[in-house]
PANUTI-306935 format. One line per field, with one value per residue (C-alpha): residue number from 1; x, y, z. Coordinates in Angstrom, 1 decimal, padded with zeros to 4 digits. Layout:
<atoms>
num	[NUM;...]
c1	[X;...]
c2	[Y;...]
c3	[Z;...]
</atoms>
This chain:
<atoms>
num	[1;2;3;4;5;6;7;8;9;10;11;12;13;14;15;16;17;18;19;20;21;22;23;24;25;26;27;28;29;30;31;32;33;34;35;36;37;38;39;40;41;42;43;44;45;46;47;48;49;50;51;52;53;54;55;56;57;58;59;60;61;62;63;64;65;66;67;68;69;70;71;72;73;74;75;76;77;78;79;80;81;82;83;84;85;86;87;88;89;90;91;92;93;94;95;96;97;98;99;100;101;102;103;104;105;106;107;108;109;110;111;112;113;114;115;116;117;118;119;120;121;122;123;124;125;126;127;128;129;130;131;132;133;134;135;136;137;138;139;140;141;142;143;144;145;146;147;148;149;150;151;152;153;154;155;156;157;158;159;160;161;162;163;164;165;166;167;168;169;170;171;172;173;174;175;176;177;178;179;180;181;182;183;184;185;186;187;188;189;190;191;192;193;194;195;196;197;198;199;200;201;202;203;204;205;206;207;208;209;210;211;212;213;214;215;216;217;218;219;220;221;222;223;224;225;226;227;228;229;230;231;232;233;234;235;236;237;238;239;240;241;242;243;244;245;246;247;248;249;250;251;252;253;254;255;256;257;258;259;260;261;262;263;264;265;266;267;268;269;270;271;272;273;274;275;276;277;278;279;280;281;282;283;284;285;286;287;288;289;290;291;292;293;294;295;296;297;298;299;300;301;302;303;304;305;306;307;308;309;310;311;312;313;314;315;316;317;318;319;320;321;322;323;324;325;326;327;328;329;330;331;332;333;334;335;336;337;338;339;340;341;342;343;344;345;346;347;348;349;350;351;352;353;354;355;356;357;358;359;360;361;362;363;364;365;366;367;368;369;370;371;372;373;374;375;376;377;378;379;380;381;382;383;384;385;386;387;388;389;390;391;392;393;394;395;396;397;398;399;400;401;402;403;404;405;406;407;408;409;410;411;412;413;414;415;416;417;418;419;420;421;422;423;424;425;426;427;428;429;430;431;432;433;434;435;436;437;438;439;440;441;442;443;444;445;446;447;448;449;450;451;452;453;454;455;456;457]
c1	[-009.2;-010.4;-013.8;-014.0;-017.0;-016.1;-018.2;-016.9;-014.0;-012.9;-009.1;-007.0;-006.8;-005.0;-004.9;-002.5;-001.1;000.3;-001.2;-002.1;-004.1;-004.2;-001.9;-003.5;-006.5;-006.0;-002.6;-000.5;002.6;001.6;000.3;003.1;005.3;003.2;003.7;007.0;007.1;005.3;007.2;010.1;008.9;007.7;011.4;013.4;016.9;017.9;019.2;015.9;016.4;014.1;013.3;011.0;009.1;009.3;005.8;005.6;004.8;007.4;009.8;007.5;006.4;010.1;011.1;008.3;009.0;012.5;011.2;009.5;011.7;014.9;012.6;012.1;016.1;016.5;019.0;018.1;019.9;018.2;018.6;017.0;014.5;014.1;012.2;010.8;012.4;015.4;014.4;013.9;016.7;018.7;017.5;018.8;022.2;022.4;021.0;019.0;016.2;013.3;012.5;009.9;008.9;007.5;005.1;001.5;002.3;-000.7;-002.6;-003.3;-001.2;-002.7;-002.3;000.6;001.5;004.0;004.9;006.7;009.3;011.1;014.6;013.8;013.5;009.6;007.0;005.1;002.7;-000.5;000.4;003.3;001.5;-001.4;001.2;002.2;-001.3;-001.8;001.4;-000.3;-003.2;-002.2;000.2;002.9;005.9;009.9;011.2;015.0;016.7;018.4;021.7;020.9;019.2;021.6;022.3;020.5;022.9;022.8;023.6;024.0;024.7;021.4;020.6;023.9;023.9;020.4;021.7;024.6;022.8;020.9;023.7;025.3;022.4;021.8;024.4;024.4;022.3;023.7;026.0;023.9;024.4;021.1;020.8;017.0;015.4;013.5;010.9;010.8;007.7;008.6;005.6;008.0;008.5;011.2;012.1;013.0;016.0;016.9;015.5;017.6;020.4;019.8;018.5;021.8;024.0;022.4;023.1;019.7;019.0;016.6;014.6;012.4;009.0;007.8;011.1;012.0;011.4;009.4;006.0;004.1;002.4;001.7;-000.6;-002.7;000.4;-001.3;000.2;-003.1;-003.6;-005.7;-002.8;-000.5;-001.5;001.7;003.8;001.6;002.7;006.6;007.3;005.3;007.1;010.9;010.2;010.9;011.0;009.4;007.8;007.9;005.7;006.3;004.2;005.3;007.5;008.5;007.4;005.1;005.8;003.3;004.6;003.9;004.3;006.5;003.0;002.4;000.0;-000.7;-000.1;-002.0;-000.3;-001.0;001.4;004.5;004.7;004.1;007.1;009.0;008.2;008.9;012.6;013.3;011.5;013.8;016.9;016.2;013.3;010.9;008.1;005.7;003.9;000.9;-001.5;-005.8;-006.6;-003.2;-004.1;-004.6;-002.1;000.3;-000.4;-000.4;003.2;004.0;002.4;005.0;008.4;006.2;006.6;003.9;002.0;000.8;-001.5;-002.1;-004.2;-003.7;-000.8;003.0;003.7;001.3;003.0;006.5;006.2;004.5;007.7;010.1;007.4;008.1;011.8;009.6;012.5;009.8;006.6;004.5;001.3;-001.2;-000.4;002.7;004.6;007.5;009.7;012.7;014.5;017.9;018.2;015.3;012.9;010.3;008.1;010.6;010.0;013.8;014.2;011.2;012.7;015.7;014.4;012.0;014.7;017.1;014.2;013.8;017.4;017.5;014.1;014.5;011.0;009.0;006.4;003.8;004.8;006.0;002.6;000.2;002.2;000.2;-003.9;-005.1;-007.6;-009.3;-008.9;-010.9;-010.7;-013.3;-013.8;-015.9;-016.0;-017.6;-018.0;-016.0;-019.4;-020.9;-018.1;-019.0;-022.6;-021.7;-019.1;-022.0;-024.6;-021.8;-021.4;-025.0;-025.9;-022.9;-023.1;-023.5;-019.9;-016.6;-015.6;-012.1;-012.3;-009.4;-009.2;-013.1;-014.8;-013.0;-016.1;-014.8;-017.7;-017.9;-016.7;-014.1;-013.6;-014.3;-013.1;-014.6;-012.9;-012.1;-008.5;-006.2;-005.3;-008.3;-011.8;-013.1;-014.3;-012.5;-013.7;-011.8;-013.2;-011.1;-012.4;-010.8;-013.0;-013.7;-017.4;-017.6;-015.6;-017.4;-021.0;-019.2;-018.5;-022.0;-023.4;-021.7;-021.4;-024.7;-025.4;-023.0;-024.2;-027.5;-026.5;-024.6;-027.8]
c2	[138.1;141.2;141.5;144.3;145.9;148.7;151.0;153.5;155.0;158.3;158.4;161.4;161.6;164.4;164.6;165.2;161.5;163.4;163.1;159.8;158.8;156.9;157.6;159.3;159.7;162.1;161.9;164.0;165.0;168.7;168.3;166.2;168.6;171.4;169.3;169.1;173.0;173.1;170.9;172.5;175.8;174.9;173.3;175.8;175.0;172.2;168.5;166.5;162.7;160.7;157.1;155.0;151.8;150.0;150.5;150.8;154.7;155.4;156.8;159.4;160.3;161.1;163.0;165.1;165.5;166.5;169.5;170.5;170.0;171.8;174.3;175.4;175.5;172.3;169.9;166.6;162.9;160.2;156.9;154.7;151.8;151.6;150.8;153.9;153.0;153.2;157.1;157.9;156.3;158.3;161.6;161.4;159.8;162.5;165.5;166.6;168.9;166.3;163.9;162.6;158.6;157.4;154.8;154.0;151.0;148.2;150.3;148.6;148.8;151.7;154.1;156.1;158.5;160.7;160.6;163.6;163.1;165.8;166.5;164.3;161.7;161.1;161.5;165.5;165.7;167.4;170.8;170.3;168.8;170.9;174.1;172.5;172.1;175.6;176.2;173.8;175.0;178.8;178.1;180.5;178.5;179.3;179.6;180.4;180.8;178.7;179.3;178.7;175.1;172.0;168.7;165.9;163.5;160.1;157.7;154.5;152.8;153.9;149.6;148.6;151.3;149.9;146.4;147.6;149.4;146.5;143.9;146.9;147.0;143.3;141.2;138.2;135.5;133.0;130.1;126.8;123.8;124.3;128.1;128.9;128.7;131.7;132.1;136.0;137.2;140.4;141.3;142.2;145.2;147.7;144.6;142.7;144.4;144.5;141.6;138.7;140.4;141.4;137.8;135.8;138.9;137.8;134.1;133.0;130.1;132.2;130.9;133.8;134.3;137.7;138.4;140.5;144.4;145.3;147.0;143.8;142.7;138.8;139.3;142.0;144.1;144.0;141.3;140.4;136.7;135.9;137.6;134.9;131.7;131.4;132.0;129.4;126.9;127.5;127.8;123.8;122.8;123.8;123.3;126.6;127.9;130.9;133.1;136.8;138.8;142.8;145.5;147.5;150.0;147.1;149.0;146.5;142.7;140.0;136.3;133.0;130.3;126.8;125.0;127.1;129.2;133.0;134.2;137.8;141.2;142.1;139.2;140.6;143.6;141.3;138.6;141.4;143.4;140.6;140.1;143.3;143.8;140.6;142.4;146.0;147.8;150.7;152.1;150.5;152.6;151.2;152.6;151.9;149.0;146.9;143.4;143.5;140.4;143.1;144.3;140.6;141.3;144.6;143.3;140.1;142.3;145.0;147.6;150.0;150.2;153.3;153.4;156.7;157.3;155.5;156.6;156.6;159.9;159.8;156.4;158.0;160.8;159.2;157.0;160.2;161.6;158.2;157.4;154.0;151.1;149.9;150.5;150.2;149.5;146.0;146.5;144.6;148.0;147.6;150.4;149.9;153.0;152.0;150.8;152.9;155.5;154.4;151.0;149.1;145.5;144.7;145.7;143.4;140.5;140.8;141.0;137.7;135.6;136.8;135.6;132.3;131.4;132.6;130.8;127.9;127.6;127.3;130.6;128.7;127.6;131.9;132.7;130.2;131.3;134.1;134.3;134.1;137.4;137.4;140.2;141.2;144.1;145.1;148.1;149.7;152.8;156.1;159.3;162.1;164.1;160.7;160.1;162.2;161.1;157.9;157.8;160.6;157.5;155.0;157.2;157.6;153.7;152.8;155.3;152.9;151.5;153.2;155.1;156.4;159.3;160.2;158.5;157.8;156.3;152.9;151.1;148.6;145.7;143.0;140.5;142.9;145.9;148.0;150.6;152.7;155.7;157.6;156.2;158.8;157.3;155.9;157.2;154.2;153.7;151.0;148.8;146.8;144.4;142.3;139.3;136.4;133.9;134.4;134.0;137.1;138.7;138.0;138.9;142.0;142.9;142.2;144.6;147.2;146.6;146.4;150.0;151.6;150.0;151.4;154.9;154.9;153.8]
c3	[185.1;183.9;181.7;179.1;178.1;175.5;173.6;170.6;172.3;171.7;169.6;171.9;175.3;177.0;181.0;183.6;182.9;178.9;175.9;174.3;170.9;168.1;165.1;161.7;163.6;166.5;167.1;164.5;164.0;164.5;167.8;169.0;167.7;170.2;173.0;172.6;172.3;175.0;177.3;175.8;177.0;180.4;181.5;179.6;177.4;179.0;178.4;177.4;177.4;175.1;174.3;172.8;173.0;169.5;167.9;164.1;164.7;167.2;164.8;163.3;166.8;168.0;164.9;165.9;169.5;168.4;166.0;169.0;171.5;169.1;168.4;171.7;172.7;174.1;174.2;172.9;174.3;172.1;173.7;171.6;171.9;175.5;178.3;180.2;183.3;181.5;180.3;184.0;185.1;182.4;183.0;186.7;185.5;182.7;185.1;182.7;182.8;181.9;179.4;177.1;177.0;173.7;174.5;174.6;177.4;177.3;175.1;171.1;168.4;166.5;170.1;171.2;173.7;175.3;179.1;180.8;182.8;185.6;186.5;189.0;187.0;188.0;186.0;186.5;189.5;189.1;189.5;187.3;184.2;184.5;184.1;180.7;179.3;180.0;178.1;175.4;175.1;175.5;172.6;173.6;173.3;173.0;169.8;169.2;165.6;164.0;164.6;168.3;167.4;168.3;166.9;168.5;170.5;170.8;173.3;172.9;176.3;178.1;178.6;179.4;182.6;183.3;183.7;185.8;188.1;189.1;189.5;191.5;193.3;193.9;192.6;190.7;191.7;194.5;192.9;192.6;190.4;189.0;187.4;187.7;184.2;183.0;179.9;179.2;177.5;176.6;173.9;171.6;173.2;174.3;177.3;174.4;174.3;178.1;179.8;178.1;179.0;182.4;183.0;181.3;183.9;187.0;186.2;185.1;182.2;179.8;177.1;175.2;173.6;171.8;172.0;168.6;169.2;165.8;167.0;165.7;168.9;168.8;172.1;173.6;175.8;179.1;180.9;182.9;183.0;180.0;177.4;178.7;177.5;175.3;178.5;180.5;177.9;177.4;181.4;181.5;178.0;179.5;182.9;184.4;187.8;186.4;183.6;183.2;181.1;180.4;178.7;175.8;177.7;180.4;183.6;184.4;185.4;185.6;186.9;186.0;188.6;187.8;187.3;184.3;186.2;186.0;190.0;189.1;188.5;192.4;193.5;191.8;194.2;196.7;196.1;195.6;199.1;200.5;199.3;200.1;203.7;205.1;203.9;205.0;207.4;206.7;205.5;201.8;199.9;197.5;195.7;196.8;194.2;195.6;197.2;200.9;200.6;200.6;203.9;204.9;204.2;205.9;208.9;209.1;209.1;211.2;208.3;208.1;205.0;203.6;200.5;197.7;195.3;191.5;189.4;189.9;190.7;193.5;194.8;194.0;196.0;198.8;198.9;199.4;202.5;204.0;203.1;201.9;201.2;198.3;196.8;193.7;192.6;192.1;188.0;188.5;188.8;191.4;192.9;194.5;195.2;196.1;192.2;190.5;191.1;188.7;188.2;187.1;185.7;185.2;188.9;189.8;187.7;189.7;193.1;192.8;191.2;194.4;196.8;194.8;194.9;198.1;199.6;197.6;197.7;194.1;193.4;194.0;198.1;198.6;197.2;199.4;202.7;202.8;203.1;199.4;197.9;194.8;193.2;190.5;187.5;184.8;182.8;180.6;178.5;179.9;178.7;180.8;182.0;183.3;186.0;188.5;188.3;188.4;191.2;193.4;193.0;194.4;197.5;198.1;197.7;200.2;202.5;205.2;204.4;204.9;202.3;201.0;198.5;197.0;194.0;192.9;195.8;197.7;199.9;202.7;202.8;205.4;202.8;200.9;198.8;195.8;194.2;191.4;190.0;186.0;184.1;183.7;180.6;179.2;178.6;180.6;184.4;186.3;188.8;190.9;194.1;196.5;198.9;200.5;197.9;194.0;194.9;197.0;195.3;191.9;193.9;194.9;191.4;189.6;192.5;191.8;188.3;187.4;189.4;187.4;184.5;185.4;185.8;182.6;180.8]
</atoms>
């Protein structure tokens, strides 16, 4: 339910999230190419795994990344048209040193991006990506001959291993005379690929929409609840028990509920949390702008929840302080180690059609046995110098609330929360409020709203 409010938006974004832009503007091949120098550079000649989603540009960004990356003495494993998760997943399988993502996730058509990836297969903390800007923007990169430059390797099962992990994982879904029916609204992005197949493994019925992987996106690629009309209308028109919706690169997972009805990205950790919670013990980890429904959760199967700032990496390694059995963030990102150290929306797909067949209970009866928030997201564009003025004037105004700092400024109200803070990935500020009714949470918003609207001006 998110409201946009954009001014003229600048066209390259670099940050400690990678570099992102929008092609034959600011993103060119050249500087790709450095990138991939310098990425080259910073994890030495290594096995780099990359992938990408299937935008229209995606090809002449990964011929680029490869210059770079062969030019620098690296091994390079193509996989293909992928989903990230399905890069990270790779680069643990594979042990290789790294690897690059090719994808500009929910952003527009004319954006894309790289994301770095670690042995590890998560994506570069802080300290980590900030040492390969300064590699970047030093410009002091690798460079071998060529006679020590190698032939790019594909590999071609990279989905296929995906799939089996989960079902290795999870297994197929319980026998029943009625296979649950699924509509799969994958964008026509990389989970166009992936999802059918992983749904039609576990033993689901699956009928699909934006289902043909040709960088032609037939709705905006967030899958927040007003992108999903089309979805709405084929889970009432085949009378499913469900409808998924992915992002471009399929790490996110938004769900639709058998009444046609959008359930909000927030709930998708949430059904998923609490699969997993009856079936094993521990620790959840969330990031600050998740749903307190969540904790709603954690507090049934006595699990403690813990909560970082915004961004997988911080979530990600959170989850390995706390030996966490699941975590995620309210974007519809789920992680589930045991299968996946990434957000995962194939995983997520898998673990709330296991607690449907399991529950026999329709999305709509899991969802409204917990207390129902309204959660709330707007944006609007915002120049880098005017975030700390703006988020300073926040703390001043509600200095009579408590406050959590780490990520922008969170303010705990009598009737709910807010939280205001800079995208990593977006030259935008976004603001997020919670209550347990749309009207407070809606008065919530237009108060602070209107004072950052205010400073901006």
């Amino acid at each position: 339910m998110g409201v946009e409010i954009m001014r003229a938006i600048p066209t390259l974004k670099i940050s400690i999230s990678g570099v992102r832009g929008v092609i034959g503007e600011s993103l060119t091949p050249a500087l790709l190419t450095r990138f991939a120098q310098a990425f080259g550079t910073a994890v030495g000649p290594g096995t780099i795994v990359i992938g990408r989603d299937p935008r229209t540009s995606g090809e002449m960004v990964k011929q680029a990344v490869i210059a770079g990356l062969l030019s620098s003495g690296c091994r390079v494993l193509d996989i293909g048209m992928c989903p990230v998760p399905t890069v990270q997943l790779l680069v643990r399988e594979q042990r290789a040193h790294g690897g690059i993502a090719i994808t500009a996730s929910h952003n527009p058509a004319e954006w894309n991006a790289l994301k770095f990836i670690g042995a590890d297969g998560l994506f570069l903390n802080s300290g980590r990506a900030r040492e390969l800007l300064d590699i970047y923007h030093q410009g002091e990169y690798t460079k071998v001959t060529g006679a020590e430059m190698r032939e790019v390797e594909e590999f071609s099962g990279a989905i296929d291993l995906h799939v089996r992990k989960i079902l290795e994982a999870l297994g197929p879904l319980p026998p029943s005379e009625k296979p649950l029916r699924v509509v799969l609204d994958a964008c026509n992005g990389a989970g166009s690929i992936v999802g059918p197949k992983l749904l039609k493994a576990l033993g689901a019925e699956v009928i699909s929409i934006n289902s043909t992987p040709n960088g032609l996106f037939p709705r905006p690629a967030e899958p927040v609840a007003e992108n999903l009309g089309d979805l709405c209308a084929a889970v009432t028109e085949h009378r499913a028990n469900v409808g998924f919706a992915q992002d471009m690169d399929a790490d996110r997972l938004a769900i639709v509920s058998e009444e046609g009805i959008p359930i909000g990205e927030d709930y998708t950790l949430v059904l998923a949390t609490l699969y997993v919670l009856g079936k094993e013990s521990g620790p959840v980890v969330a990031n600050l702008s998740s749903s307190s429904v969540l904790q709603e959760v954690a507090n049934r199967f006595r699990s403690p929840l813990s909560l970082t700032r915004i961004g997988e990496v911080n979530v990600t390694e959170e989850m390995q302080k706390q030996n966490a059995v699941i975590g995620g963030e309210g974007n519809g990102g789920v992680i589930y180690p045991r299968i996946n150290f990434a957000r995962d929306s194939l995983t997520g797909m898998a673990l709330v059609l296991h607690l449907l067949a399991e529950t026999r209970q329709p999305i709509t009866q899991l969802v409204n046995s917990f207390p129902r928030f309204t959660l709330i997201k707007q944006k609007l564009s915002c120049p880098s110098d005017k975030i700390v003025p703006v988020l300073r004037m926040l703390r001043r105004e509600y200095s009579a609330y408590p406050q959590d700092l780490r990520d922008g400024v969170k303010v705990i109200l009598p009737s709910g929360w807010f939280l205001v803070r800079g995208s990593n990935t977006e030259p935008i500020i976004r603001v997020v409020t919670e209550a347990a009714s749309e009207t407070e949470a809606r008065a919530i918003m237009a108060g602070v709203f209107s004072r950052v609207q205010e400073c901006l001006n």
